[in-house]
OpenMM code with the backbone's topology and positions (N, CA, C; nanometers):
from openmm import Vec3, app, unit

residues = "UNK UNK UNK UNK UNK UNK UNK UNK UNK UNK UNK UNK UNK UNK UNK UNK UNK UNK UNK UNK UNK UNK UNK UNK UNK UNK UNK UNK UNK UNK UNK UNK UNK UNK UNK UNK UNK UNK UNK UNK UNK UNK UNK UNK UNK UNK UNK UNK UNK UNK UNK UNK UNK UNK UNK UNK UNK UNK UNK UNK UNK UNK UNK UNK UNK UNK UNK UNK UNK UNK UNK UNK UNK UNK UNK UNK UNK UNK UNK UNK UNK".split()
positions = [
    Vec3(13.9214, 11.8207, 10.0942),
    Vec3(13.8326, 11.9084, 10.0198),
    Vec3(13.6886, 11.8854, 10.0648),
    Vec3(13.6036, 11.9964, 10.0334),
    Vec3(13.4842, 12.0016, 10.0674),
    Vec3(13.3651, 11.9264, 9.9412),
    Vec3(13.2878, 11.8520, 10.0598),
    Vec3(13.1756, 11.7871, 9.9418),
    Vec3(13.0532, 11.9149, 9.9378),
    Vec3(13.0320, 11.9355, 9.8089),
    Vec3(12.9259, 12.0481, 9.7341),
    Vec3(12.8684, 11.9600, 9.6376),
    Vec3(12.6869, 12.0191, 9.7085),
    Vec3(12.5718, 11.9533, 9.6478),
    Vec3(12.5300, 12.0887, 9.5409),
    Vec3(12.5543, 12.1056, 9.4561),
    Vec3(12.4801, 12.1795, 9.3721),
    Vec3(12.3008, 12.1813, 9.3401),
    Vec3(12.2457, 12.2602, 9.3251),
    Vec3(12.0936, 12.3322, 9.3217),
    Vec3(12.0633, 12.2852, 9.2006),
    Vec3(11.9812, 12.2158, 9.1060),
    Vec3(11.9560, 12.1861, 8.9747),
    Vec3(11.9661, 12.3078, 8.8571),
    Vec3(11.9614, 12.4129, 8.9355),
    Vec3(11.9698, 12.5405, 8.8357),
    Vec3(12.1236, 12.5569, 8.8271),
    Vec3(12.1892, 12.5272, 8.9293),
    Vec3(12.3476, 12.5679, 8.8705),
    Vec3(12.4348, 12.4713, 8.8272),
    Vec3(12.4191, 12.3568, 8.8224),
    Vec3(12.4451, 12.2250, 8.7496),
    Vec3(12.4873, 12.2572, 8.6116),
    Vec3(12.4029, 12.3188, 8.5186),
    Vec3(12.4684, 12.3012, 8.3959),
    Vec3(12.6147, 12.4230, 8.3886),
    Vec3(12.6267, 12.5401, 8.4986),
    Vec3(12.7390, 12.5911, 8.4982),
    Vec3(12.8673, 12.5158, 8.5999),
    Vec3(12.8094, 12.4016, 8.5967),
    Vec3(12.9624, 12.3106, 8.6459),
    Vec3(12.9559, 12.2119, 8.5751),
    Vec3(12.9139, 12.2340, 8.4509),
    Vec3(12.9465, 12.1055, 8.3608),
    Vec3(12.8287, 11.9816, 8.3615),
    Vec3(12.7154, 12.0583, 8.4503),
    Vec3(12.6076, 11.9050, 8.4973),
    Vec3(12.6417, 11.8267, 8.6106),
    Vec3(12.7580, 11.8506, 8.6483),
    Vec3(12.8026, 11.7986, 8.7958),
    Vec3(12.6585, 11.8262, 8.8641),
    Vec3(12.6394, 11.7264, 8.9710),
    Vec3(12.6060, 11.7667, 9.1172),
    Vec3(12.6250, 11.7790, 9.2036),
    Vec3(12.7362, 11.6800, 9.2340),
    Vec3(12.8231, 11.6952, 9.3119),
    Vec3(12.9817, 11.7543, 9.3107),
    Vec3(13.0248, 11.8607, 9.3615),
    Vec3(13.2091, 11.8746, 9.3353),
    Vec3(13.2199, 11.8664, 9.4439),
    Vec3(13.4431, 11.9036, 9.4680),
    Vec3(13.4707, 11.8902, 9.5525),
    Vec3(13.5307, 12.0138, 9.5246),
    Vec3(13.5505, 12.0668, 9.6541),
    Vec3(13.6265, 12.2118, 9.6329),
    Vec3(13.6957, 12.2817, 9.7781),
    Vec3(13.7668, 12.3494, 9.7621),
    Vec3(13.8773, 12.3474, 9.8489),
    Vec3(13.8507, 12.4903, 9.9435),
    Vec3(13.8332, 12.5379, 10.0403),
    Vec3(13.8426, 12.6653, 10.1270),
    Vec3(13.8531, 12.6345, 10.2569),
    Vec3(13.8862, 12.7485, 10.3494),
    Vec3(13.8365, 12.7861, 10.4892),
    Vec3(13.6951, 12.7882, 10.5281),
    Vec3(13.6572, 12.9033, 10.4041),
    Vec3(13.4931, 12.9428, 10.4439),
    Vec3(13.4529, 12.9270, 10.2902),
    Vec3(13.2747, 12.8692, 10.3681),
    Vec3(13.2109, 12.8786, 10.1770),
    Vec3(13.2569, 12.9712, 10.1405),
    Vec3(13.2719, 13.1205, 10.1300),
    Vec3(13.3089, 13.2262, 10.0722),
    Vec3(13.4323, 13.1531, 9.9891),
    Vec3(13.5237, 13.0980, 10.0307),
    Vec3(13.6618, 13.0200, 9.9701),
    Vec3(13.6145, 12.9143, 9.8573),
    Vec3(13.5063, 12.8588, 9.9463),
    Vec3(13.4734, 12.7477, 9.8109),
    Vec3(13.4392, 12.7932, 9.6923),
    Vec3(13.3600, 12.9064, 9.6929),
    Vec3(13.2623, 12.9730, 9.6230),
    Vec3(13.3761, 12.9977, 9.5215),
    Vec3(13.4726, 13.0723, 9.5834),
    Vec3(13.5462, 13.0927, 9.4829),
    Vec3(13.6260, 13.0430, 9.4445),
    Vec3(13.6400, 12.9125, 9.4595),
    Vec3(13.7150, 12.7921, 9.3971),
    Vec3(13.6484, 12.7323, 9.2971),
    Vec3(13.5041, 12.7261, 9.3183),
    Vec3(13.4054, 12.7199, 9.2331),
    Vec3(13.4341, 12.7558, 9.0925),
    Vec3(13.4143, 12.8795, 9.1059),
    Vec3(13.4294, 13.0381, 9.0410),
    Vec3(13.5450, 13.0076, 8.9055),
    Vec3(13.6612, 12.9529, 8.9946),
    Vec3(13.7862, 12.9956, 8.9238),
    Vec3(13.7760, 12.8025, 8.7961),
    Vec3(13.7062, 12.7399, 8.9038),
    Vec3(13.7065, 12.6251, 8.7911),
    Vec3(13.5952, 12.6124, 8.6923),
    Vec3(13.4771, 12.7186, 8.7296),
    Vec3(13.3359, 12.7007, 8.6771),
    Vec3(13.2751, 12.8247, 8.6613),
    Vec3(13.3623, 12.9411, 8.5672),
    Vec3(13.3276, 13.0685, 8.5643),
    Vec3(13.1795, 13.0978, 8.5518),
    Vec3(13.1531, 13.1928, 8.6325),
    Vec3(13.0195, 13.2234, 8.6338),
    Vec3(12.9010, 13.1578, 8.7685),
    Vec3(12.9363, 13.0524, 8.7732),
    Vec3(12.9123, 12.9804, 8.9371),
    Vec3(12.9157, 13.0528, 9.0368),
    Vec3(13.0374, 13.1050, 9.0775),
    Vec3(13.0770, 13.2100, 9.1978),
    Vec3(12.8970, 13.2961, 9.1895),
    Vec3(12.8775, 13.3414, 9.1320),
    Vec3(12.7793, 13.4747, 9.0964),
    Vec3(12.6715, 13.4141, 9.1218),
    Vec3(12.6081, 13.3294, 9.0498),
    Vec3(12.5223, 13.2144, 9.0761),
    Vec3(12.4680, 13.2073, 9.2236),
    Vec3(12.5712, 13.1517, 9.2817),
    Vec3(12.5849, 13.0830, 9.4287),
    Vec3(12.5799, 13.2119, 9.4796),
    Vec3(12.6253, 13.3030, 9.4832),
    Vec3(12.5873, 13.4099, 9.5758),
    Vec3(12.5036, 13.5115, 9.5908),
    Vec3(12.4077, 13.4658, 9.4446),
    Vec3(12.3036, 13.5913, 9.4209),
    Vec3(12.1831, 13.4567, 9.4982),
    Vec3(12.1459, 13.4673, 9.6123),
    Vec3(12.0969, 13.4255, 9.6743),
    Vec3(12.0597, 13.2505, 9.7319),
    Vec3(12.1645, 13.1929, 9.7518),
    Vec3(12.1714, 13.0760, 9.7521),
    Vec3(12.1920, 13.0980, 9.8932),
    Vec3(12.1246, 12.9471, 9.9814),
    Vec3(12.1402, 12.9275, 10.1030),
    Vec3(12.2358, 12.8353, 10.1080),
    Vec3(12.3176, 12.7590, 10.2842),
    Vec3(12.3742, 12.6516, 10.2270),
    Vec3(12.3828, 12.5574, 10.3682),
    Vec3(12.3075, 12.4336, 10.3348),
    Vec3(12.2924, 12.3449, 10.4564),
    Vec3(12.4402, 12.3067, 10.4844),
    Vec3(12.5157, 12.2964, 10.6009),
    Vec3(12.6635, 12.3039, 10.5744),
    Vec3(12.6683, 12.2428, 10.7424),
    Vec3(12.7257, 12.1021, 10.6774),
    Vec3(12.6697, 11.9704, 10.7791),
    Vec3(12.5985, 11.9755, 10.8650),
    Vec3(12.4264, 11.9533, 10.8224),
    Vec3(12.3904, 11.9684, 10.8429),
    Vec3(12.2586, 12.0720, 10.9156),
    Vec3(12.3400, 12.1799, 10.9234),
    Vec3(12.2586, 12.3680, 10.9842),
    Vec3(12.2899, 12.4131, 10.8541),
    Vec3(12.1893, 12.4595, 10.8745),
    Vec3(12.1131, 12.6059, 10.7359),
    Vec3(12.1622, 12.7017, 10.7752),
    Vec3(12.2229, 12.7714, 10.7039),
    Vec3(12.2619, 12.9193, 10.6711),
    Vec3(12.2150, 13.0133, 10.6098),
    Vec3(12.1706, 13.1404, 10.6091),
    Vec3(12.1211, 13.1812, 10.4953),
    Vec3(12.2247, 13.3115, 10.4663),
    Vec3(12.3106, 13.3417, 10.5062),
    Vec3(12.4192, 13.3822, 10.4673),
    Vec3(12.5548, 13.2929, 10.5131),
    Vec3(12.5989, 13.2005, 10.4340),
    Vec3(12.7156, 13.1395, 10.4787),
    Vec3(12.8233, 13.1487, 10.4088),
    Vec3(12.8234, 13.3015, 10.3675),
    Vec3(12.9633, 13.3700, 10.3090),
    Vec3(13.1354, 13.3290, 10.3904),
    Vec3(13.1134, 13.3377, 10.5408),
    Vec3(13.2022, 13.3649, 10.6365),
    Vec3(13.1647, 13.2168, 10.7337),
    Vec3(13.1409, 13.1163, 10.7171),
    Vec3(13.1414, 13.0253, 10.8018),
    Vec3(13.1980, 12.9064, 10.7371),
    Vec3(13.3167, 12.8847, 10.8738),
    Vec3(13.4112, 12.8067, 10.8566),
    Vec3(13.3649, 12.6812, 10.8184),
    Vec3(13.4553, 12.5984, 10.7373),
    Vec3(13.4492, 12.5078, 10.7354),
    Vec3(13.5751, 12.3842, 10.7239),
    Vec3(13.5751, 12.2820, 10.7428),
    Vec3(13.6558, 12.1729, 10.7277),
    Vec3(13.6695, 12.0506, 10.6215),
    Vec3(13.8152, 12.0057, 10.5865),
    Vec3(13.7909, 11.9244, 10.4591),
    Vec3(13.6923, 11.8432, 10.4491),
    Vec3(13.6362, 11.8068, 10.5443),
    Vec3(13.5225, 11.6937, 10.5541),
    Vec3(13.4065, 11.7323, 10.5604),
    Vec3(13.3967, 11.8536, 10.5321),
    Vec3(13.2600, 11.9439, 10.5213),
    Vec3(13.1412, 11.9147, 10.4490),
    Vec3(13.0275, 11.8964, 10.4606),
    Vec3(12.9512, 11.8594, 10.3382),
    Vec3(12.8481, 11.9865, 10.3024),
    Vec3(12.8524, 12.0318, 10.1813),
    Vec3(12.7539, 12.2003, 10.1848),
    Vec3(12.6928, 12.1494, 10.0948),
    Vec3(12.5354, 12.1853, 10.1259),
    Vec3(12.4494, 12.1668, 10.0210),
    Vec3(12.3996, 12.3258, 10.0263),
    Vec3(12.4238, 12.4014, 9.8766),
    Vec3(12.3455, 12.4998, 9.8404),
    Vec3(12.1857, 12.4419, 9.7899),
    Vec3(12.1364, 12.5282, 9.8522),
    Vec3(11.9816, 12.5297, 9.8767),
    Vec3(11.9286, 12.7281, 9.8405),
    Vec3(11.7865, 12.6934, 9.7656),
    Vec3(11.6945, 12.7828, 9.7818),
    Vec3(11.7240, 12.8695, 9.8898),
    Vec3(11.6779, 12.9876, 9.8565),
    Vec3(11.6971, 13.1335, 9.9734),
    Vec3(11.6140, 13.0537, 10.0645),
    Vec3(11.6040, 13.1328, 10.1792),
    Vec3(11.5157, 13.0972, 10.2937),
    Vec3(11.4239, 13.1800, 10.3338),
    Vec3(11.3318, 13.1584, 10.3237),
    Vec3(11.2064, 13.2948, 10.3643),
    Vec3(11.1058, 13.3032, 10.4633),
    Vec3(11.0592, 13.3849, 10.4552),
    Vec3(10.9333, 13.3561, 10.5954),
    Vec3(10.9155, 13.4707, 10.7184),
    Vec3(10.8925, 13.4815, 10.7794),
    Vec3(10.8977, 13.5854, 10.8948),
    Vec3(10.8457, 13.5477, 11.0241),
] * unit.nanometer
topology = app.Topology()
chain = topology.addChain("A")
for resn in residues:
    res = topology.addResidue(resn, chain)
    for name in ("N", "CA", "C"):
        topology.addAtom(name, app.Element.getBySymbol(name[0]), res)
């Protein structure tokens, strides 16, 4: 399973966790593993959350693979030009 750093704002919709573990292919999978254990999370995490995901930043990492040993930290959107 995948290690997930939760954002201080979505913490209290996983119970105050900061850390879980959660199971997919792609964040998109985690997200919604999330989701199904921490209703309302899924939505959260995807209304604009970035996600450092060992190490490289994503700022859409709907569709990027990942492995049980994965470590994703959702992070702040990313901005700038």
């Amino acid at each position: 399973m995948a290690t997930v750093h939760l954002m201080t704002q979505h913490r209290p919709l996983a119970g105050g966790e900061a850390v879980v573990e959660a199971d997919g292919a792609t964040v998109g999978q985690i997200i919604d593993d999330l989701d199904r254990r921490f209703p309302g999370l899924g939505d959260a995490l995807r209304a604009g959350s970035s996600a450092g995901i060992d190490g490289e930043i994503h700022a859409e990492p709907e569709f990027v693979q990942v492995q049980p040993d994965t470590v994703v930290y959702f992070v702040a959107p990313l901005t700038g030009g």
